[in-house]
C-alpha positions, 0 to 999 in steps of 0.5 A: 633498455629502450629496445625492451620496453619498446618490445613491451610497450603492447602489453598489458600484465607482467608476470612474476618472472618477467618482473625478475628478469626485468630487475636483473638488467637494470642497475637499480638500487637496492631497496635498502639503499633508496632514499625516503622522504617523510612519510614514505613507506618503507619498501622492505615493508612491502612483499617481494613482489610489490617491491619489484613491481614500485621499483619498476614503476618509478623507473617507468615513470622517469622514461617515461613509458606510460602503458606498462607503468598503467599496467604495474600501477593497476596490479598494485592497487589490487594487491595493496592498501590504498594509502599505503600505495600512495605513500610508498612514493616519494613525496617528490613524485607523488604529483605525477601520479596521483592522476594515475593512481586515481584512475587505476581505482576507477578503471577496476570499479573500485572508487572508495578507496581513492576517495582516501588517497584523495584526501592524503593528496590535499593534506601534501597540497598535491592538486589532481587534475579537474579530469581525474576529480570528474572521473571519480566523481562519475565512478562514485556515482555509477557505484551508488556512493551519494553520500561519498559523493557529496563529501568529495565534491566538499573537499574539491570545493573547500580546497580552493584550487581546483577549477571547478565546472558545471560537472561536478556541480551536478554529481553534487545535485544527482546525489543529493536527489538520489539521497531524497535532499531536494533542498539540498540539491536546490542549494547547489544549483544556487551555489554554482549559478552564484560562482557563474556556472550555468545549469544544464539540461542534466541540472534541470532533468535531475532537478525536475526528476527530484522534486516530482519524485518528492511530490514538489511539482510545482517547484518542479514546473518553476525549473521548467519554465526557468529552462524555457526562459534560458533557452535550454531546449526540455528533451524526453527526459524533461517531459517524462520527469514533469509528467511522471511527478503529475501522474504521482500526486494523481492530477492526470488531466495536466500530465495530459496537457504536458503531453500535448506541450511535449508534442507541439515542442516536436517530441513524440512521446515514447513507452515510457510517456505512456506507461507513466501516464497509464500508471497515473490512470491505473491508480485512480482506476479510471478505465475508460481512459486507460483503454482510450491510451491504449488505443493512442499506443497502438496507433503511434506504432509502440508496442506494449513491454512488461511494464505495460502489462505489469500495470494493467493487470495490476489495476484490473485486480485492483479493480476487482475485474479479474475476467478483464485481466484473464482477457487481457492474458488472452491478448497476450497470447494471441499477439504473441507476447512474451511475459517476463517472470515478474509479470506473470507474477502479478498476473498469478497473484492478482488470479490468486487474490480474486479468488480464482486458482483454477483459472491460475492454475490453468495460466500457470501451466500455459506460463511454464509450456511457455519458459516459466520456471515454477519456483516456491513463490508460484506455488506459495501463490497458488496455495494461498489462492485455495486458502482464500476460497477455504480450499484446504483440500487444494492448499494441501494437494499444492503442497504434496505437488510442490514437494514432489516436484523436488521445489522445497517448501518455505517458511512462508509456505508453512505458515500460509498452511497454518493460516488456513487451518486456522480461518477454518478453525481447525486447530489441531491440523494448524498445531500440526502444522507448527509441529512438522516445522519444527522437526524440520528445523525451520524458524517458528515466528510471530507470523506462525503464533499470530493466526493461531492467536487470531483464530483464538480470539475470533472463537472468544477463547482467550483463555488459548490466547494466553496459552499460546503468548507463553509457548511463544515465550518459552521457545524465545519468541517474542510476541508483537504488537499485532500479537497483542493486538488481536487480543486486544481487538477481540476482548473490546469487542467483546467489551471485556474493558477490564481485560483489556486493560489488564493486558494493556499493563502486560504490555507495557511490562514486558517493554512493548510499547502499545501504539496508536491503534492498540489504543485505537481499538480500547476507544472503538471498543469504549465508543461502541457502547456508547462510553465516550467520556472513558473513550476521551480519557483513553485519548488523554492517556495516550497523548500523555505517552507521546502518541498523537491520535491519528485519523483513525482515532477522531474518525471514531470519536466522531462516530462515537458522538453522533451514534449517541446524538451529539452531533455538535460534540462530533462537529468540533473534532473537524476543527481539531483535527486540521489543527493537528495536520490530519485531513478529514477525508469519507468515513469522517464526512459520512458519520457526520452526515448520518449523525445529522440525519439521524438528529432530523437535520437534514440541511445540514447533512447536505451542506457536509454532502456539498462541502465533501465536493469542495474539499475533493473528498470522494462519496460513497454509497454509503455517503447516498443510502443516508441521504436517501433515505433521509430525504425519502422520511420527508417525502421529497421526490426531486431531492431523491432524483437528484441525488440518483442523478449526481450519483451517476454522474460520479460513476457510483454504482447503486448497491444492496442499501442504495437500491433499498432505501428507492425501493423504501422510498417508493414503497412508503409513498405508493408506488408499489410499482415502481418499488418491484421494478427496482427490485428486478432491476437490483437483481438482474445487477446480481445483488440479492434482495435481503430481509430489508428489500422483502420489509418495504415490498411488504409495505408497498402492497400493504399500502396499495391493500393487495394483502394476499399478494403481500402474504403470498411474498411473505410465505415466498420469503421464507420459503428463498431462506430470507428471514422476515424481519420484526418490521416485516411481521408488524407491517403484517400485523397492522395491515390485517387487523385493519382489514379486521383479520384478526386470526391471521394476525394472531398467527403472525405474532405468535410466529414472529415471538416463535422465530425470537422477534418481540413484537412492536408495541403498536399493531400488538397492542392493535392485535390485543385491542381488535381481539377483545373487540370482536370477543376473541379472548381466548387467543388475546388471553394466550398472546398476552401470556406469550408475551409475558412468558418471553418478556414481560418487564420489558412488555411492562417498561413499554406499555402493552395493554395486557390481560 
């Protein structure tokens, strides 16, 4: 017997007829015969096979020969229910092999069956070994059981008899973080430092990770210091976490600083230092200190990895600089970096987005020379590049290739299809599209109906809309929220209130409930035309159905009060809404600023503009235009260049408002001069001059009474498609009859009532005057019929001195 097993001892499996051999030279009980505890499974319950190898087991165990008892043990934990193994063992014995059994469910990555014998084992006061806790532990862990987790370490706590360490604690603080409990994970640490069990630098790594990941990086910065103060020496790990939690809440000049305490501690930051700060940079968008990091990259010797690459190309097509990410590729290939499938995506994606398929399509050829696999999401990505640029032609062409290259269209595809052949309005091609779905037997969605939906309402024709809700029901699709929502947009915009709220009690009917911004919309829709007290009802009837107003509900109440003057109305919805936890952030502070601007109070527009940089709360241009232009009625000129200058110093680039309210303040104050340059400064940007830029260089060369250069830009507007405006025409107007033209001005208001402008009621008046003056009756006769003829209760209601 002993020369058998020793023959053996080498060995790892047993096969079925080894087994029978086995069994027939030993002089074992039978089965029948064995003794059994309470609670001991009957062996006859067993298979055969299971049988012979128990019997082995127990035998092995008392000769203890421990690998083929391993080795039986592991066969049947594959083969037989977890509790029903443990409880095939006499109780007598079970303590010797609960660290086994245990470590065979670890060893074949199986944890959570053990967990259950774990539990059996305490009920029959059977202790395993701390090792055998901490491996099962580490396995649950390794498995992504967290909840499992904590519930064994509960049980090796409350049991009372297991000497627990600093181990098992931190499987305890690693799953509650990973659960996103930080508090939780806070409370163990507490715990083991009050029953002696010092933290360590695991303890503190998952702490500082956790609550950085949380946006707790205070909290976080508290452990760090804490470990300074103990002693424990912070590694890669502990600097990285701190930075990353910096970088998440965008405060990059201190991740900065840590990197520099990282440094003077003797750790020299590594690629994932510098792409957790490149990711902090690339989310504010701050490129010239992503390009200096890339610099410090290349010097320390690093090479950049996918993730790198992933990040810049990512906030370069957020930034809307799509030829820097083409560039950046083109480094790419000169350095002879290879690009892995996820980042070729965003590349592809980004190119897509920014309106550049060709350029994609170019790339993707080079990718796919390069190893890239060209799968349904590539195509699907050049497809909606050609419906972004209202391409169908190309979407179409992309389509046919995909199919020909044996890659099989998907949903998504199908639906982009549609997508586009609904923003070009073609919907018989979009129906078309529905239809081959269908044959093809491929699931119809709400995403399929709702550009159909949306395409409907933009063209006002909801009539279609209805049409298309019942088709969806009766093919058993439900229609959405964003469904209604399209409708709902498109009947307040259209200000069909009664509609509105007709399908708003549709929805209610058929169990959907309407959210904040289907509400959002009714008050929009309510404000805009100036109806704030039904706009306040609107907010009433949604709080009465347990909806809070968000943001965007009081950003446009705020709106709606100071389009309609009442500012002070307007100021108060600040206080409520800090009262609710919402933060006023830009689109609050400029309504208020032009609210208050509009009303001539100056002062207090900047007094909001100052408060906006107190609070940290980021300008625009539209945050300037306003108070440009507010300050250029005042005529202020150190007001204007200051607010030039501060603009400069936020990195705010000037566009087509900001450039027209200078060009309307010079031009109002009379420098023609320094209006047009200006205006070729705004061009050699590559914006385009619009009605308004033309509307105050008219004036500026009116004022400086150069009245043939002021026609000559007239005629060469309307000449470049630039349609004059009322003001263009009246400023025209005004200046002639001044200098006693009065042919020409007659022209220019006939033209401009001709073109549909009414004309203003000062320089027609002057026009009507001046042409009686010099016993021209005949043509202020036909002008005062003309405006008659095209509105003359208006002409009435407003005071023109008519024939």
């Amino acid at each position: 017997m002993a020369r058998f097993v020793a023959s053996r001892k080498s060995q790892n499996s047993f096969s079925i007829i080894r087994l029978g051999k086995l069994i027939s030279t030993l002089n074992l009980p039978s089965p029948l015969d064995t003794h059994m505890d309470a609670g001991e499974v009957n062996p006859n319950e067993l298979c055969l096979l299971e049988a012979q190898q128990l019997l082995m087991l127990r035998l092995f165990l008392i000769k203890g020969c421990l690998g083929p008892t391993k080795t039986i043990m592991k066969m049947l934990v594959h083969s037989t229910a977890p509790s029903q193994l443990y409880l095939s063992f006499p109780l007598s014995i079970r303590s010797c092999i609960v660290d086994l059994l245990i470590a065979s469910f670890v060893e074949i990555k199986s944890p959570l069956p053990a967990t259950g014998i774990f539990s059996l084992m305490l009920k029959d006061r059977i202790i395993p070994s701390l090792t055998t806790c901490k491996n099962l532990l580490e396995a649950l862990v390794c498995s992504q059981k967290y909840n499992e987790t904590l519930q064994l370490v509960s049980e090796i706590l409350s049991c009372g008899r297991i000497q627990v360490d600093t181990f098992v604690y931190n499987k305890a603080i690693q799953s509650a973080v990973k659960l996103g409990d930080s508090a939780r994970a806070l409370c163990f640490k507490n715990e083991m430092e009050r029953y002696g069990r010092k933290p360590d630098l695991f303890t503190y790594n998952v702490l500082i990770s956790g609550l950085g990941k949380k946006g707790q990086i205070e909290q976080a910065k508290d452990l760090f210091q804490e470990m300074l103060e103990r002693a424990i020496v912070p590694n890669h790990v502990t600097y990285n976490s701190i930075i990353d939690g910096l970088c998440k809440i965008g405060k990059m000049d201190e991740a900065f600083v840590f990197k520099s305490k990282m440094q003077k501690d003797g750790k020299v930051p590594n690629l994932v230092t510098f792409n957790t700060l490149l990711r902090g940079l690339c989310a504010l968008q701050h490129k010239n200190k992503i390009k200096d990091l890339l610099v410090e990259i290349e010097s320390q010797g690093l090479v950049p990895d996918g993730y790198t690459y992933s990040l810049l190309f990512d906030c370069y097509f957020k930034c809307g600089d799509v030829d820097a990410a083409i560039a950046l590729y083109e480094e790419t290939i000169r350095k002879g970096v290879q690009l892995g499938d996820y980042t070729c995506h965003i590349l592809l994606s980004g190119l897509c987005k920014g309106g550049k398929v060709l350029e994609a399509k170019h790339i993707l050829k080079n990718l796919v020379s390069n190893g890239l696999v060209q799968n349904t999401m590539t195509y699907n990505m050049i497809i909606d590049g050609y419906i972004l640029i209202g391409d169908m032609e190309g979407a179409t062409s992309t389509f046919k290739q995909m199919e020909d290259s044996g890659v099989k269209p998907d949903i998504i595809t199908y639906n982009s299809l549609i997508n586009g052949y609904c923003k070009m309005q073609k919907m018989d091609e979009a129906k078309e599209v529905v239809k081959v779905m269908e044959e093809k037997g491929l699931s119809l969605s709400t995403h399929t109906y709702n550009p159909l939906i949306d395409a409907y309402v933009r063209n006002h024709q909801f009539e279609h809309c209805s049409q298309i809700l019942k088709e969806m029901t009766l093919k058993g699709i439900q229609p959405n929220v964003v469904s209604y929502g399209s409708i709902m947009n498109g009947l307040c915009k259209s200000a069909k209130f009664a509609e509105a709220g007709t399908l708003l009690k549709d929805i209610e009917k058929k169990g959907i409930k309407p959210t904040v911004r289907i509400y959002n919309m009714l008050i929009d829709g309510k404000c805009k035309v100036g109806e704030l007290t039904d706009a306040i009802k609107l907010v009433e009837e949604m709080v009465g159905k347990g909806l809070d107003p968000d943001l965007v509900t009081y950003n446009t109440l705020i709106y709606g009060f100071c389009r309609e003057g009442k500012v002070s109305e307007a100021s108060e919805y600040i206080f409520t809404m800090k009262v609710q936890g919402l933060k006023p952030d830009t689109i609050t502070y400029n309504s208020l600023i032009t609210g208050y601007c509009h009303v001539g109070d100056t002062k207090r527009a900047y007094e909001l503009y100052r408060e906006m940089d107190m609070l940290d709360i980021k300008h625009t241009n539209v945050t300037y235009t306003t108070l440009i232009s507010a300050v250029s009625q005042e005529g202020s000129t150190l007001e204007v260049d200051n607010l030039q200058r501060e603009m400069v110093e936020k990195g705010i680039v000037r566009d087509v408002s900001i450039y027209n309210a200078l060009i309307h303040f010079h031009a109002m104050f009379g420098d023609a001069r320094k209006a047009f340059n200006l205006c070729e400064e705004m061009t050699s940007m590559g914006l385009v001059p619009n009605e308004m830029t033309h509307t105050s260089l008219l004036a500026a060369l009116c004022r400086e009474g150069k009245l043939h250069d002021a026609y000559h830009l007239f005629n060469e507007m309307k000449a470049k498609g630039v349609p004059p405006s009322s003001v263009g025409y009246a400023t025209l107007v005004h200046w002639s009859c001044k200098l006693k033209d009065y042919d020409r001005a007659y022209d220019l208001s006939m033209e401009m009532i001709d073109e549909g402008h009414f004309p203003q009621i000062a320089p027609c008046n002057e026009l009507l005057i001046g042409l009686r003056n010099v016993g021209m009756l005949d043509k202020a006769e036909c002008l005062s019929n003309k405006i008659k003829e095209n509105g003359g209760e208006w002409s009435k209601r407003f005071g023109f001195i008519l024939c």
